[in-house]
PLY file of the C-alpha trace (Angstrom):
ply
format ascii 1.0
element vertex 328
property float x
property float y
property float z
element edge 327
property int vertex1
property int vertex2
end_header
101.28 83.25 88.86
101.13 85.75 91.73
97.92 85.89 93.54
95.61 89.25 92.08
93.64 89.49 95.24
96.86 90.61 96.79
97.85 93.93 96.58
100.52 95.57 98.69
101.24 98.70 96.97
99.00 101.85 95.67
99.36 105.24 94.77
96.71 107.81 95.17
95.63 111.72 94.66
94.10 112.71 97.58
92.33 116.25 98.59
90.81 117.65 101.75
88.26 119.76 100.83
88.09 124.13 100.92
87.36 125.86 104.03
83.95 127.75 103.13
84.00 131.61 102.30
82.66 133.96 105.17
78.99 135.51 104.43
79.74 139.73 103.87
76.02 140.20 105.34
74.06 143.01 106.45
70.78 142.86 109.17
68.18 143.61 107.22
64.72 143.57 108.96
61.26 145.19 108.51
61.84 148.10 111.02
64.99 147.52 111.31
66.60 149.03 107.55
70.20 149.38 108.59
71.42 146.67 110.62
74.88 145.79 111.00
77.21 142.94 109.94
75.98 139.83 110.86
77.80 137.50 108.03
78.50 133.84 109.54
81.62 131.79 109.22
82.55 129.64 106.30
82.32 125.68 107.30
85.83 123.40 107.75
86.50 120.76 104.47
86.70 117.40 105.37
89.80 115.63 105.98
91.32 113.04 104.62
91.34 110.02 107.06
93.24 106.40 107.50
90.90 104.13 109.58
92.02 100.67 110.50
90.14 97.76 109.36
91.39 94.57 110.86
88.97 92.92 108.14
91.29 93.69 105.66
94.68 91.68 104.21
95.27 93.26 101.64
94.50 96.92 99.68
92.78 95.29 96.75
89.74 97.39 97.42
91.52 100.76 96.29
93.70 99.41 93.30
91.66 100.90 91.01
91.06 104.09 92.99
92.67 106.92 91.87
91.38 110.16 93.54
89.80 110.47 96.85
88.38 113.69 97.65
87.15 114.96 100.71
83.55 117.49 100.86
84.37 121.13 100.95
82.74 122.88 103.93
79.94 125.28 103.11
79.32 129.25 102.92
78.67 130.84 106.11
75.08 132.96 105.65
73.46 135.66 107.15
71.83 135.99 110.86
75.86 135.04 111.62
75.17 131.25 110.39
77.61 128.90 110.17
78.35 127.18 107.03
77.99 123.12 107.29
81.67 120.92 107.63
82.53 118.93 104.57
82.69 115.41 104.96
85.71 113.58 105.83
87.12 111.26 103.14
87.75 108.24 105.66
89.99 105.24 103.76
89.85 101.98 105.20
93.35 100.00 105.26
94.61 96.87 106.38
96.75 96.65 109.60
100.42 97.50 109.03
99.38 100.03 106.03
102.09 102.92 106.30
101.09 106.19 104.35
104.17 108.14 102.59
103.69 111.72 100.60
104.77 112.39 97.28
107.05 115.09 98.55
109.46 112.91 100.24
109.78 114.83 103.34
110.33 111.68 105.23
107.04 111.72 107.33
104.91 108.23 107.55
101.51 107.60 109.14
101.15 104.12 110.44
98.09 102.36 111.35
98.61 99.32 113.28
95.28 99.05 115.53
91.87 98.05 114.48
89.46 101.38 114.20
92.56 103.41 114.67
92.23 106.81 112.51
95.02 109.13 111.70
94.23 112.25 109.43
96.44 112.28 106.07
95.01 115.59 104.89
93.45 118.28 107.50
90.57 120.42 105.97
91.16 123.73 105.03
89.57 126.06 108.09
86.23 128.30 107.19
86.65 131.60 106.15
85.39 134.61 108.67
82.08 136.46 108.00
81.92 140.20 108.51
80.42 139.95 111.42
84.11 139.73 112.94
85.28 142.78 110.85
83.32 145.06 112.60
85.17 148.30 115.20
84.27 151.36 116.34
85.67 152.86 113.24
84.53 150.79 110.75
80.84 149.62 111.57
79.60 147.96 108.39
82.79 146.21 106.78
81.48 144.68 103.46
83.92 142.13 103.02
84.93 138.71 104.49
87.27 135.91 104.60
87.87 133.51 101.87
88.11 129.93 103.37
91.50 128.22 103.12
92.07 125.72 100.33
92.38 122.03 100.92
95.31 120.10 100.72
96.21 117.87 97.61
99.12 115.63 97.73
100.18 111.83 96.08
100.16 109.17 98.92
101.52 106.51 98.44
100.01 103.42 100.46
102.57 100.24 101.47
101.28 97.21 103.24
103.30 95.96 105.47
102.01 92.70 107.18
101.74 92.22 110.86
103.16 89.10 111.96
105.16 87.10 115.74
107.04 85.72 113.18
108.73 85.96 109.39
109.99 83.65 108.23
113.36 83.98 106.19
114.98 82.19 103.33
115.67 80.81 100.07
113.79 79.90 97.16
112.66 75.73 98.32
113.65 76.04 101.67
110.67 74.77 102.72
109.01 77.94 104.41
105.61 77.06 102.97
105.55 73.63 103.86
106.58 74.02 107.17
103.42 76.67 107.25
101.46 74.06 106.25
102.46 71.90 108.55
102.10 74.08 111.70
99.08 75.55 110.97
95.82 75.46 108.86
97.37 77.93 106.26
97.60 76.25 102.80
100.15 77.46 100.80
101.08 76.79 97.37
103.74 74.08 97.67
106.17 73.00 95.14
109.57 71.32 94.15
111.19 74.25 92.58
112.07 78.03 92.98
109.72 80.87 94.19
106.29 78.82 94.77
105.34 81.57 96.89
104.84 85.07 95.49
103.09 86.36 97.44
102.89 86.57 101.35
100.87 83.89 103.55
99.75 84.05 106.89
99.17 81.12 109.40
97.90 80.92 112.96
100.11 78.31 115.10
97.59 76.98 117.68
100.21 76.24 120.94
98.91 74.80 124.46
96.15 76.47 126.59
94.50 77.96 123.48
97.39 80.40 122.74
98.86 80.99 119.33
100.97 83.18 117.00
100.69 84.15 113.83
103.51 83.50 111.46
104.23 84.94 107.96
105.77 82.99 104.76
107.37 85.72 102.98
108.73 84.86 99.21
112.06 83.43 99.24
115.35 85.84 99.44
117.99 85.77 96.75
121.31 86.77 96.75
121.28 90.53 95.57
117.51 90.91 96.57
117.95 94.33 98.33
119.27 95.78 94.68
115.65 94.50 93.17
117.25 91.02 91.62
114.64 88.27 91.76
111.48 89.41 93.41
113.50 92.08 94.92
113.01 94.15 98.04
108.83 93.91 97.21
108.29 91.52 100.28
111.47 92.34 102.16
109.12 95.15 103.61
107.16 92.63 105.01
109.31 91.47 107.62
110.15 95.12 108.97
107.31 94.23 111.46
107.96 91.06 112.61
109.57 90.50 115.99
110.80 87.12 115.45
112.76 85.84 112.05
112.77 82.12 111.56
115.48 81.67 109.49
115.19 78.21 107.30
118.11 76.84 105.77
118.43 73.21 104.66
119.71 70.55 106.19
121.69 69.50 102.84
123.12 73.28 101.86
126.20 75.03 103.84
124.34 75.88 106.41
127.12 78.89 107.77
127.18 80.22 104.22
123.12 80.46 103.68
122.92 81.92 106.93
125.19 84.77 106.36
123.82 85.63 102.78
120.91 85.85 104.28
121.76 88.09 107.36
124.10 89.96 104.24
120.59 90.88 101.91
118.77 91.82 105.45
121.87 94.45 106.30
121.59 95.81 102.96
118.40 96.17 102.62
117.79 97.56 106.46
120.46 97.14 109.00
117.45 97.58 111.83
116.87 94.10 110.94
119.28 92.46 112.47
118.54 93.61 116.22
115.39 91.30 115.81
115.34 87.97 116.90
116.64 85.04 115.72
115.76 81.57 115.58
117.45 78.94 113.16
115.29 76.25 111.51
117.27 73.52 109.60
115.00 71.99 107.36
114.23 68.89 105.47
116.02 66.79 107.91
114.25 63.41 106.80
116.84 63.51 104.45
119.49 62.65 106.32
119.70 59.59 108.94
118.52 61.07 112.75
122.09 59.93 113.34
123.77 62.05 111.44
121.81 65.49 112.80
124.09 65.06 115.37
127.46 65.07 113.45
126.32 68.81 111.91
128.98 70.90 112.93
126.77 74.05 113.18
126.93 76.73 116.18
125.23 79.88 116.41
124.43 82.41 119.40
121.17 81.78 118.05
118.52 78.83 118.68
119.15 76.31 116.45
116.45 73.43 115.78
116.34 70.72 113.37
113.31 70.03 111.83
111.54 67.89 109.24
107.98 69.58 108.66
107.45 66.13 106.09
107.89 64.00 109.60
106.93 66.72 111.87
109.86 66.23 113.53
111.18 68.97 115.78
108.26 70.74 115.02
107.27 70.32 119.03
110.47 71.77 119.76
110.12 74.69 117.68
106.99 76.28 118.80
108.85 76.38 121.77
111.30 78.14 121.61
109.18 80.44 119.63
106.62 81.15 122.26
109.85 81.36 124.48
111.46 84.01 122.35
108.01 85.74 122.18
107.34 86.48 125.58
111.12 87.00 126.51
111.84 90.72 127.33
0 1
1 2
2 3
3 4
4 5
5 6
6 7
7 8
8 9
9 10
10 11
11 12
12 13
13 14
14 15
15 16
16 17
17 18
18 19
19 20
20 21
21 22
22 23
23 24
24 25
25 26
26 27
27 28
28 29
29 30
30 31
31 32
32 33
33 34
34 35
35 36
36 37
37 38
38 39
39 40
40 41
41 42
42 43
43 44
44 45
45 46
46 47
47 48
48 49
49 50
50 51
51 52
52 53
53 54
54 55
55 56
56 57
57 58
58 59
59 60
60 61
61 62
62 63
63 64
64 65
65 66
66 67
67 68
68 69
69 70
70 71
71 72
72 73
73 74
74 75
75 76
76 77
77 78
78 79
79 80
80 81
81 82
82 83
83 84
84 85
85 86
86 87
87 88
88 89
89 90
90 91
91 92
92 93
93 94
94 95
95 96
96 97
97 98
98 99
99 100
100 101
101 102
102 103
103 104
104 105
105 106
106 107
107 108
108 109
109 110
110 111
111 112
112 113
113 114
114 115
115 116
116 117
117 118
118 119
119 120
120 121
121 122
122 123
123 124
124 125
125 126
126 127
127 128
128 129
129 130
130 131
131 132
132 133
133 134
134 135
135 136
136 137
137 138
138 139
139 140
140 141
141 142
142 143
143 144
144 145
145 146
146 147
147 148
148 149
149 150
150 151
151 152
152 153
153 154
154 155
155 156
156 157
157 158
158 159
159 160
160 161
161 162
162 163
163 164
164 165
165 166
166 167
167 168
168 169
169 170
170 171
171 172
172 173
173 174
174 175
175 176
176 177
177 178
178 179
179 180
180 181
181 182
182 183
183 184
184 185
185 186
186 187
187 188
188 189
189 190
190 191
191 192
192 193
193 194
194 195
195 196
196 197
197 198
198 199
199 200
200 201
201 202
202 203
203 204
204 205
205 206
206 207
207 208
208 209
209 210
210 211
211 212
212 213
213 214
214 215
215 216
216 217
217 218
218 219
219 220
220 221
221 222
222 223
223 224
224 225
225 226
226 227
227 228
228 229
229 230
230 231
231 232
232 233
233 234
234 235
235 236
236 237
237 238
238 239
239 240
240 241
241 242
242 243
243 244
244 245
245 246
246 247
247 248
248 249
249 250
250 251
251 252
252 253
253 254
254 255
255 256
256 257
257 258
258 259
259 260
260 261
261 262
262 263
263 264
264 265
265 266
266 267
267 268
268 269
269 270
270 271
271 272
272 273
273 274
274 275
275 276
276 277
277 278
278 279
279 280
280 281
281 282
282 283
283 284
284 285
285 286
286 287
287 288
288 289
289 290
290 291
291 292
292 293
293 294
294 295
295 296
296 297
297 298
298 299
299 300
300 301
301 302
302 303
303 304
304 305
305 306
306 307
307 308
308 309
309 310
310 311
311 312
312 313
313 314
314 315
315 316
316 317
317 318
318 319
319 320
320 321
321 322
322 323
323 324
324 325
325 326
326 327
C-alpha cells in the first residue's frame, strides 16, 4: 500500500480577510459641542501567506484542512484612530510546494527556500474615516469608506520534491535498491512491479563530507503521461531535479527502454529533456564482468554499469554525478 503520511496534493478555500470600515465621527468635547470630523481609518485584513518550512516532506499536516481564513482588520474610531490589522493566515509548506488558483489564469507561487514567504491572498485595504472627507465646502461629511473585501479563491497546493538527482525508470529496475545501497535511505524493496509508490529521498555521503540528495520516484510505464499506471502523479516530481539517472537493466533492450522512457518524459513535459543525463545499467551481477564489455550500447550520455547487489560501479557513479553536478 502507498504510504498515508505522504501527501503531495491538496486543495483548499482560502480568504484574506475585509479591510475595516472608516469611523463617520464627529469631535465631541465638553466645551467643545461642534467639533469636526475626526473618524479614523478602517484596519488592513490579513493576508494569506506561504512560509517555507524545510521541516516539512510532505503536506500531511493540511489534508484535512479545508478553509483557511485570514482576520479581518478592524473599524477605524473616533479621535481619527486607526482600526487594528487582521492577522495574516501564514501556511507552512514543504520545499518545492507550488501554489495554483482555481481560476486557471496560469499564475504559480513557488516556495523553494526555508522561511521564504510569498502572499497568496493580499488583505483587503481599510476603509477611510471622515476625517479625509472634509473641504472648505463641505465641513462635517457624515459618511465614510467601507473597507475593501478580502479575497477568496481555491488553491490548489502540489508538492514537488527538491532533489540533485531523480532517478528514472521502470517498474523493478532497481531504483530503490540502488538507493539503498548508496545511502542510508531504506526503501521498500521487492521482486515485482511498483514497490515504490511513493517518493523516497536519500542523502549520498561523497568524499570531504559532501553529498547530494537523490530521489526514487515510482517507476514510469509506457503511456504514463496519459494517467496509465500510476500516471503523471510523481512525474511532477522530477520537474525539479537537475540530474536524471536513468536505470535500465542490464538484461532488457537497453536502446528501446531508454527511448520509451525519454518518449513518456516528452509527452508529459518536453522541458525535461534539456536536463541532464546520466545512464545507469543495472543488475549487472547478472551477467559475467566479461560480457559488460560485449554490450553494444552508445549514448552522448554517461553510461555506467552498475550492480548495487555487488556495489559494483557504484564508485564510479557518484562520480560522474558530482561531476555532472558542479559542471556549468
Amino acid at each position: 500500500m502507498s504510504n498515508p503520511n505522504f501527501i503531495d496534493y491538496v486543495k483548499i478555500s482560502c480568504k484574506s480577510g475585509d479591510g475595516g470600515s472608516g469611523s463617520s465621527h464627529f469631535r465631541r468635547e465638553k466645551f467643545v459641542p461642534k467639533g469636526g470630523p475626526d473618524g479614523g481609518d478602517g484596519g488592513k485584513g490579513g493576508s494569506v501567506i506561504l512560509k517555507g518550512n524545510k521541516q516539512l516532506w510532505t503536506l500531511l499536516h493540511l489534508k484535512f484542512t479545508k478553509h483557511i481564513v485570514a482576520e479581518n482588520g478592524g473599524n477605524g474610531g473616533g479621535s481619527r484612530k486607526y482600526g487594528s490589522y487582521g492577522k495574516d493566515a501564514v501556511i507552512e509548506v514543504p520545499l518545492g510546494t507550488i501554489a495554483k488558483f482555481s481560476d486557471d489564469k496560469g499564475e504559480k507561487i513557488e516556495i523553494i527556500k526555508h522561511d521564504e514567504e510569498k502572499i497568496l491572498l493580499k488583505g483587503g485595504i481599510g476603509g477611510l474615516g471622515n476625517d479625509h472627507f472634509k473641504s472648505s465646502t463641505n465641513q462635517a461629511p457624515k459618511y465614510s469608506q467601507d473597507g475593501k473585501e478580502g479575497i477568496e479563491e481555491w488553491v490548489t497546493l502540489e508538492l514537488q520534491i527538491l532533489a540533485d538527482v531523480g532517478l528514472v525508470g521502470f517498474p523493478n529496475a532497481g531504483k530503490s535498491t540502488l538507493l539503498s545501497s548508496i545511502s542510508k535511505a531504506k526503501p521498500k524493496i521487492g521482486d515485482y512491479p511498483f514497490t515504490t509508490l511513493t517518493p523516497n529521498l536519500g542523502v549520498v555521503p561523497y568524499k570531504d563530507y559532501k553529498s547530494f540528495v537523490v530521489a526514487d520516484i515510482p517507476g514510469i510505464i509506457e503511456g504514463a503521461a496519459e494517467g496509465k499506471g500510476l500516471g503523471v502523479r510523481f512525474l511532477r516530481h522530477i520537474e525539479r531535479n537537475s540530474i536524471l539517472l536513468f536505470i535500465i537493466p542490464v538484461d532488457s533492450p537497453i536502446k528501446k527502454e531508454f527511448q520509451l522512457l525519454k518518449n513518456e518524459l516528452k509527452k508529459y513535459n518536453k522541458e525535461l529533456l534539456k536536463k541532464k543525463f546520466i545512464i545507469a545499467i543495472s543488475k549487472c551481477d547478472l551477467i559475467p564482468k566479461e560480457d559488460i564489455n560485449k554490450i553494444n550500447f552508445k549514448s552522448k550520455y554517461p553510461v555506467v554499469y552498475i550492480s548495487s547487489v555487488s556495489n559494483f560501479g557504484l564508485k564510479e557513479l557518484k562520480e560522474n554525478i558530482w561531476k555532472e553536478i558542479n559542471s556549468t
